[in-house]
N, C-alpha and C positions, 0 to 999 in steps of 0.2 A: 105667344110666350106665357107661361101661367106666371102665377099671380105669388108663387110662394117660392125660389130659391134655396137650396143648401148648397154651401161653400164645404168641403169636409177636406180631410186628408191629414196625414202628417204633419209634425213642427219643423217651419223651416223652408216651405215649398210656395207658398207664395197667395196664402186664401187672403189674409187682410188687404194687399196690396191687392188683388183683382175682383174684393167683395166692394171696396171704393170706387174703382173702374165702372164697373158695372152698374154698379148703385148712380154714378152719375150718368148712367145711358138710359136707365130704364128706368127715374122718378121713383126710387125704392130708399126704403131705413133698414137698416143693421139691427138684427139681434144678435148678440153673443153668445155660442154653446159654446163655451169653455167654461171648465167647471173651477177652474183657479183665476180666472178677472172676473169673476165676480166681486171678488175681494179687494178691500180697500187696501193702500198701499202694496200690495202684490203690484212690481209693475214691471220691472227691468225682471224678473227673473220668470213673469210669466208673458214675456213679448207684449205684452197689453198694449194696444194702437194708442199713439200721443195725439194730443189737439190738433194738432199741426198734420197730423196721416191722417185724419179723419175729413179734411177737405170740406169741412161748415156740414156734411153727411150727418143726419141723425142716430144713434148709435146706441141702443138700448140693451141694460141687465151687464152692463161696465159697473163695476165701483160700488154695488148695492148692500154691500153687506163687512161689517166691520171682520176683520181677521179673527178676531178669538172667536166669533158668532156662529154657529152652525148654521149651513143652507143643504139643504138635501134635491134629490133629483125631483122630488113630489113637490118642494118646495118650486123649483126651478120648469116645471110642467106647468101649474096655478100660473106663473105668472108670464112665462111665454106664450100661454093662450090667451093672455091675457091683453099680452101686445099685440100681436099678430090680429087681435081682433082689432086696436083701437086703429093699426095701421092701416088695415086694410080697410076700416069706415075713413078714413083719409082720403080714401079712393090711390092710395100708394101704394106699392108692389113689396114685398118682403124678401130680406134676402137675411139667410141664418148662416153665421160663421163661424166653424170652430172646431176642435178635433177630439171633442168630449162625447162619444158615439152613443154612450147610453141616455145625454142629454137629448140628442137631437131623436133617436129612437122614442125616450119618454112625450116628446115636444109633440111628433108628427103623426101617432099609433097608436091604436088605441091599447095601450098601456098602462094598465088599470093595476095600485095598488089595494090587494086584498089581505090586509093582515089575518096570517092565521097563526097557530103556534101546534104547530105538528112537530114529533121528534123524526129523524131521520138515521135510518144504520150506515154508519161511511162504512164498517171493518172490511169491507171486500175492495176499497180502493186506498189505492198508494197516495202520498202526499204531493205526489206531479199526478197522480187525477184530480184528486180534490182542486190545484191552483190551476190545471188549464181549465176543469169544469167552472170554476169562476171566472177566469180571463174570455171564457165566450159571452159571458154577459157585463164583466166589468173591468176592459182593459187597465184603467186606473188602480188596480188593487196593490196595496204596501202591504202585503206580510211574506216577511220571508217564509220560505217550503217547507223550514223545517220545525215548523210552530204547527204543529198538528190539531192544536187544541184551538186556536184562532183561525185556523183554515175551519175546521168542521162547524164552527161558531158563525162563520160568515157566511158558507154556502147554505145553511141552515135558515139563515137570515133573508138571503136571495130568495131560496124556495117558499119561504113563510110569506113573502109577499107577492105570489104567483110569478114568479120569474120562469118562465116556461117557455117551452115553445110553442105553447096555443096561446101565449099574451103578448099583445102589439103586432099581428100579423095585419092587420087592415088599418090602413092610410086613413086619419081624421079628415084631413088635407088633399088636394092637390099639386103634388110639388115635383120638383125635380133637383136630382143629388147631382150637383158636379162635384167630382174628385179629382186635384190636383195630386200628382205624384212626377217620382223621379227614379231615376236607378237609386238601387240599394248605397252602392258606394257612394257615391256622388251626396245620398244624400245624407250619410251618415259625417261625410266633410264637411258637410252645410252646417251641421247640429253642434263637430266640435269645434268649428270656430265663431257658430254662434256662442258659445257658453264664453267662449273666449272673449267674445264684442261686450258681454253683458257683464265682464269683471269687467272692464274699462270704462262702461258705463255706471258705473257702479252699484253692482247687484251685490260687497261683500257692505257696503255701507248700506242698503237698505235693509237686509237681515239683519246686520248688527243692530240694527236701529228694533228692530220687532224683536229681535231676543233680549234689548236690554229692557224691555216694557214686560217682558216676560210671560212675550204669548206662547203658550204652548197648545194652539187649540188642533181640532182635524187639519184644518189647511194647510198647517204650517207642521204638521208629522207627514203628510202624504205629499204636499207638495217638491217636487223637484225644482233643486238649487236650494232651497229654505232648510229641508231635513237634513239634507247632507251638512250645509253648511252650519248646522246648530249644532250638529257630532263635532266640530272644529271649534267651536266656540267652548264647547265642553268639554275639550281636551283628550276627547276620543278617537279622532283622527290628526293627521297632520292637513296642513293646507293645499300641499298637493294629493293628497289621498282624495280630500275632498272635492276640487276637480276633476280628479278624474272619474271622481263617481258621479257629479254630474252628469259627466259628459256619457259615462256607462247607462248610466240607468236611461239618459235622455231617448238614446239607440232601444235600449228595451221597449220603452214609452212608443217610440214609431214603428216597431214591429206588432206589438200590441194592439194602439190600432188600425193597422192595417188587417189586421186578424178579423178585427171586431167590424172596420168597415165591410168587408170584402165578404163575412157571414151572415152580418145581421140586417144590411142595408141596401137598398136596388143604388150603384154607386154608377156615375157614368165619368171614366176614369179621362182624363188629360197629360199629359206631359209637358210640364212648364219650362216653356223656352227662356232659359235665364239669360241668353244673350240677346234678344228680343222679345220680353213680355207681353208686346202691344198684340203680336203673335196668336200668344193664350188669348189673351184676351178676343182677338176675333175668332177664333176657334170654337171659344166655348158661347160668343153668344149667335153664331152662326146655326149651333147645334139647337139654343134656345128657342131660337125664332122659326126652326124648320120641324121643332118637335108637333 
């Protein structure tokens, strides 16, 4: 079995629940690629694993960074190689969880930011090429289609920092990608009665709490459940509009990256047995140990 694990997939299919599993079979620590529990108080609306799901499990690049604070993926590369080294002088095995695809791309690739500042001509493409030619590199992307002037601004931004297809093609690492998935339906039922679990948990009281502090920083404009619900807070939408765009955009978010695993990443897929997980779980470390 190598030495360095990824957990990937969709929200909602079951990577934290079998990166603990796993993690107690094979003497390994958790790093985090998700690009929203990095963040402090993000917690109910980004799933973020409680003390209690974490099973005494080491769990590292949780909680690192204050909500108005900026952390970027160059940010988030520094310091995952960072772990991955101290872990692995542990003589521990690594296991990265999360469904932040360009995190775990930037993490395990050599994926190398080279600022340049070249201009670029869009006029020959429409404004659904410009948003899927970024959705291949950044499924997480918030601008709506028909802001043409923030579309050409962002993909401008990608290419300026070699965002290409000759960058990140070779493996730092070596690892191996389990992908947990589900059918489409099935797991878009999962997603809207997760957002469901997380008002009752209370995710409209945590956001309240971060919009009366009056964060408005990236996390909390890109972030799903926080953006939508500060349009509500703000008298822009009603409170079920904003549900339900939770629950809309959430569905966009896992077709997204499924895009973005399925293109950018060697993924070896599973289907989580939700009426037996013990299931998954020897499934995929079956595949581990005979890789």
């Amino acid at each position: 079995m190598k030495n360095i694990i990824v957990i990937a997939g969709p929200t909602g299919v079951g990577k934290t629940k079998l990166s603990v599993e796993l993690a107690k079979r094979i003497n390994a620590e958790i790093i985090n690629a998700d690009s929203m529990q990095v963040y402090k108080r993000l917690n109910i609306g980004t799933a973020k694993i409680t003390e209690n799901e974490k099973e005494n499990i080491p769990h590292h690049l949780f909680d690192i960074v204050n909500p108005e604070d900026m952390y970027t993926v160059f940010d988030y590369q520094i310091d995952g190689r960072n772990k991955i080294k101290e872990i692995l002088n542990r003589g521990k095995k690594v296991i990265i969880v999360g469904g932040t695809g360009l995190y775990i791309k930037a993490l395990l690739y050599n994926y190398e930011f080279k600022k340049e500042d070249k201009t670029y001509d869009f006029s020959n493409m429409t404004n659904e090429d410009l948003f899927s030619k970024i959705e291949e590199y950044n499924p997480d992307i918030n601008i709506h289609i028909n802001n043409r002037k923030r579309l050409e601004r962002y993909l401008t931004k990608l290419l300026n920092n070699n965002i290409d297809s000759n960058n990140g093609n070779e493996k730092v690492y070596d690892f191996s990608i389990i992908g947990l998935t589900t059918e489409r339906e099935n797991l878009y039922n999962i997603i809207n009665s997760r957002v469901d679990k997380m008002i009752d948990s209370g995710l409209i009281e945590e956001v309240k709490s971060l919009y009366d502090d009056n964060i408005r920083s990236k996390a909390i404009n890109t972030g799903i459940g926080y953006k939508e619900l500060y349009l509500y807070f703000d008298g822009k939408i009603t409170y079920d509009e904003a549900i339900d765009l939770i629950k809309k955009n959430s569905r966009r978010y896992a077709k997204r990256q499924y895009t973005f695993f399925n293109n950018k990443l060697d993924v070896n897929w599973f289907k989580t047995n939700y009426e037996d997980f013990s299931k998954t779980i020897e499934e995929v470390i079956k595949f581990l140990e005979g890789e």
